[in-house]
C-alpha positions in Angstrom: 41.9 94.0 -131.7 38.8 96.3 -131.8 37.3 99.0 -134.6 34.8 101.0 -134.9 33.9 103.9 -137.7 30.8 106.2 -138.8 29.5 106.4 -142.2 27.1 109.0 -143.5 24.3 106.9 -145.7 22.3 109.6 -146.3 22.9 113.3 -145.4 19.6 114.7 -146.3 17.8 112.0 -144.4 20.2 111.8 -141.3 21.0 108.0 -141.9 24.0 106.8 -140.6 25.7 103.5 -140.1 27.7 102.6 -136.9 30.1 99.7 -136.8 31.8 98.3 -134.1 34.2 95.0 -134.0 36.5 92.9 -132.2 38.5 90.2 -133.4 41.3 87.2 -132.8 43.1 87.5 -135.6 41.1 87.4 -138.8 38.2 85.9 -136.7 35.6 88.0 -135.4 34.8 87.4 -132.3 32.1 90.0 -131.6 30.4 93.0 -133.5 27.9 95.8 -133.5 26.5 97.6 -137.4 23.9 99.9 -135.9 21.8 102.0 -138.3 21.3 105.5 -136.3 19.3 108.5 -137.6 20.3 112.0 -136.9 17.5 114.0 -136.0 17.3 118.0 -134.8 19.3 118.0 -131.6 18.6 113.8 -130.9 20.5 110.2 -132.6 17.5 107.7 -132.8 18.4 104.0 -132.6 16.5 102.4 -136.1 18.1 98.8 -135.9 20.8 96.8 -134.2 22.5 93.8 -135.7 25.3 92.4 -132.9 27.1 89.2 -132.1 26.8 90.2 -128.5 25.5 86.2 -128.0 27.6 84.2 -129.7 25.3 84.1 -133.2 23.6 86.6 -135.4 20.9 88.4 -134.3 18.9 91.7 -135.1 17.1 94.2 -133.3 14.7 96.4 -134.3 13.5 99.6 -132.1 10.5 101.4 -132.0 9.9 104.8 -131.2 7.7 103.5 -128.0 9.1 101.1 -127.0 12.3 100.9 -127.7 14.7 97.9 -128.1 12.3 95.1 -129.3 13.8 91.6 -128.6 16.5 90.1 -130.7 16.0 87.7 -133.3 17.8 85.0 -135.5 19.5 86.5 -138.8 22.1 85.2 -140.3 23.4 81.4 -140.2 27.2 82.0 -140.4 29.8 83.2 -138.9 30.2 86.3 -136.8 32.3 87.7 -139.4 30.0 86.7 -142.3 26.7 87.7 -139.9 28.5 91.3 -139.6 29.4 91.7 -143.5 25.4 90.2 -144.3 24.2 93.4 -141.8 26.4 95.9 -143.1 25.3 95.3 -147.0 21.1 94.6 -145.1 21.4 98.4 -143.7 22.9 100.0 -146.8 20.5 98.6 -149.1 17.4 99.1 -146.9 17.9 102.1 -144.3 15.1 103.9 -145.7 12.5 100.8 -145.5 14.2 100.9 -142.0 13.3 103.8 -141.0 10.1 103.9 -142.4 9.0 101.4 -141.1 10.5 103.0 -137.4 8.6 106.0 -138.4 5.2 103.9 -138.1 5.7 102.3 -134.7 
């Protein structure tokens, strides 16, 4: 089975959060939470946090350069690794994208 949905974190700000999942039953078996930011006529990438590997990683993206390489997140599950980024981005999409902002 796969999902996906859109949530709106901040309307002023143009923060949203993107999440994508498949799974075996109650197992996931791969994911995507993606914090995008809505900008004039453009969706900037800020961060990606994805299973696509097997394990937990995160990727940040700079306005230069783009997607920076992926590193080591979360220790659990696929399931838990996509629940840990879902609650990271919510709490922090504006450090996020500050911090996008400066790159």
């Amino acid at each position: 089975m796969s999902a996906d949905y859109l949530r709106i974190l901040d309307r002023v700000l143009g923060a949203r959060l993107w999440v994508e999942f498949t799974s075996e039953g109650r197992e996931i078996t791969d994911y995507a939470v993606v914090l995008l930011l809505k900008r004039r006529n453009a969706t900037e990438t800020i961060r990606v946090y994805d299973g696509a590997h097997g394990h937990n990683e995160m990727h940040r993206y700079s306005r230069n350069g783009g997607k920076q390489p992926g590193a080591p997140f979360h220790s659990g599950t696929l399931g838990e690794g996509m629940r840990g980024a879902i609650k990271e981005v919510e709490a922090g999409y504006r450090e996020m994208i500050e911090g996008w902002e400066r790159q």
